[in-house]
N, C-alpha and C positions, 0 to 999 in steps of 0.2 A: 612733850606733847600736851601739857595741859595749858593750853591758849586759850583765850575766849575774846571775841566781839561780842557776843551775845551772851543772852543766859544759860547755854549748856556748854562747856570748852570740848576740847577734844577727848579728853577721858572719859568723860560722859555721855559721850555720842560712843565711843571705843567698848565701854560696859556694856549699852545696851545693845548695840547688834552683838556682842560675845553671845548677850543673852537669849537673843532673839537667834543665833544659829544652836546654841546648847538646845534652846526650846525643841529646835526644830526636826534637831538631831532625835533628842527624846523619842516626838512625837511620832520620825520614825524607826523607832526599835535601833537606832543606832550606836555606835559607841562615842563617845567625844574626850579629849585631854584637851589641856592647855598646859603650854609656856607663856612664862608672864615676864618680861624684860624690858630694862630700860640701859643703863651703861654696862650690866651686867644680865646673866639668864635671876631670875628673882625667886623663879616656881615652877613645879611642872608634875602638874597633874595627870596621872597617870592614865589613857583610855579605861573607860566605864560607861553603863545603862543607867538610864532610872532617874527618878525625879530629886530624890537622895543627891547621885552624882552629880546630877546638874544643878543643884542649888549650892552644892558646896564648891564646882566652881565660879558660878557665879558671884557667889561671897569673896571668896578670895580674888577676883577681879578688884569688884570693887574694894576693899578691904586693903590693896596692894599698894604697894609704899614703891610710885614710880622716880624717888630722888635719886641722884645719879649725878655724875660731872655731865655727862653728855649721852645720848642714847644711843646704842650700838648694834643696829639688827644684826650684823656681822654675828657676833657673839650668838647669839638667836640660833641665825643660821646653821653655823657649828654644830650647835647643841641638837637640834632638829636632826641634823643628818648620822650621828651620832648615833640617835637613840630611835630615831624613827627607821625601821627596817622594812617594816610591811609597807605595801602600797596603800594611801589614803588623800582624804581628800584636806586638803588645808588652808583655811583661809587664814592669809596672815594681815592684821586688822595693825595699821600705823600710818603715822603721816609720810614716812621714806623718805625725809629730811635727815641731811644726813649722809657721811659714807656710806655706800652701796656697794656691795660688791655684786655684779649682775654675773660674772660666773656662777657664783653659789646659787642662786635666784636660778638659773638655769638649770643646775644638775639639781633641783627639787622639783621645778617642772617638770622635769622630765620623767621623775621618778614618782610623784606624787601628782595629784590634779591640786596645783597652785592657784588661789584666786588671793589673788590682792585687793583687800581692801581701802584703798586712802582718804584718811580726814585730813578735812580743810577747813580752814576759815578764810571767807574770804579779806579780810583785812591784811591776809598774808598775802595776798597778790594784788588789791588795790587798799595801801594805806591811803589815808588822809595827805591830800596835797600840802596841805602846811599843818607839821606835827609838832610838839615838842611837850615830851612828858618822862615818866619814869615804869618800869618793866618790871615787875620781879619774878627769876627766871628760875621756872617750880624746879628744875634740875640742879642747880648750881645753888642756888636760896640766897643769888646776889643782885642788889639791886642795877639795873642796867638803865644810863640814862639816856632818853634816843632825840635824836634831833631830824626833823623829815623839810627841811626849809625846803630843797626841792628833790620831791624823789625819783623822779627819773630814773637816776641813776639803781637805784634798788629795784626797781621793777623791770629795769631793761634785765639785771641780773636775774632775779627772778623768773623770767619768761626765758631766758638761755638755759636754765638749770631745767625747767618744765622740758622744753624741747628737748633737751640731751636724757631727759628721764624717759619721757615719750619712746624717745628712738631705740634706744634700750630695751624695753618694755617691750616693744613693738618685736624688734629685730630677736626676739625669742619667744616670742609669743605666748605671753606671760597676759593672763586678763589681769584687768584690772578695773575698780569701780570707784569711782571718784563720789566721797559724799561730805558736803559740807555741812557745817555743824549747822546752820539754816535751815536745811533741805529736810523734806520726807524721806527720811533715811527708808523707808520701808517701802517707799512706794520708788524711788529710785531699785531697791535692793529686787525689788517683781522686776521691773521693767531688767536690769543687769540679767535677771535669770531666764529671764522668757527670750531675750535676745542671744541667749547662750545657747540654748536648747536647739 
């Protein structure tokens, strides 16, 4: 997940709304944990109050070592249903690139209030019509060389895989909030909430 067109990538944009729901949690008297995963569960901090609690996960967000062969919410998933018994509210903050498994996704919905939240960059859905350079892929730490002479062909794929995400998504009704590493992530993340309400 750590892409970037711009100057903040997906990890970055992933820290600070963690931060900005930890805050929020705080502020009201709530309790918050985190799990931190990438090919593996990484972390997982156990529910807690206090500005204490919330600083230290915050730290460990960012602090977290997301390398991995490949990122595996599945695994996530597991771990989540696993450990999480009581009813709560959970937002799970990733790009969902990726194996999905939308059963699991489901039997957490259903048992917890699921809010998805997904990073984007738009580069991921409109590259550059004629590309040709080199990638180094934060997961793997190998360099990938890409050639886009005409992409079409990627972005029709792309928008098939959106659509089948979509329908998914949909067909279990599962929120979800779309925010690109561009975007007022805060000001998207009001408007997500007040449309939910």
């Amino acid at each position: 997940m750590d892409f970037a067109s711009k100057h903040s990538g997906k990890n970055d944009i992933s820290a600070e709304i963690a931060a900005l729901v930890a805050f929020s949690a705080m502020r009201n008297k709530d309790k918050i944990g985190a799990l931190l995963f990438s090919d593996t569960v990484k972390d997982y901090i156990r529910p807690g109050k206090g500005l204490a609690h919330s600083l230290h996960i915050i730290r460990d967000i960012i602090a977290s070592d997301y390398k991995g062969n490949n990122t595996d919410i599945n695994q996530a998933l597991d771990y989540l249903m696993r450990i999480q018994k009581k009813r709560c509210v959970v937002f799970l903050i990733s790009d969902f690139i990726g194996s999905i498994d939308f059963k699991k996704l489901n039997i957490i919905s259903k048992k917890h209030d699921l809010i998805g939240i997904r990073i984007k960059d738009i580069l991921e859905e409109k590259p550059p019509e004629f590309f040709y350079g080199s990638f180094l892929d934060s997961e793997s730490q190998e360099a990938v060389a890409v050639s886009m002479g005409d992409n079409l062909e990627y972005v029709s794929k792309d928008e098939q895989l959106e659509k089948l995400f979509n329908k998914e998504i949909k067909k279990r009704g599962i929120d979800i909030v779309n925010i690109y590493t561009d975007s007022d992530y805060i000001k998207e993340m009001r408007l997500f909430f007040k449309n939910r309400i």
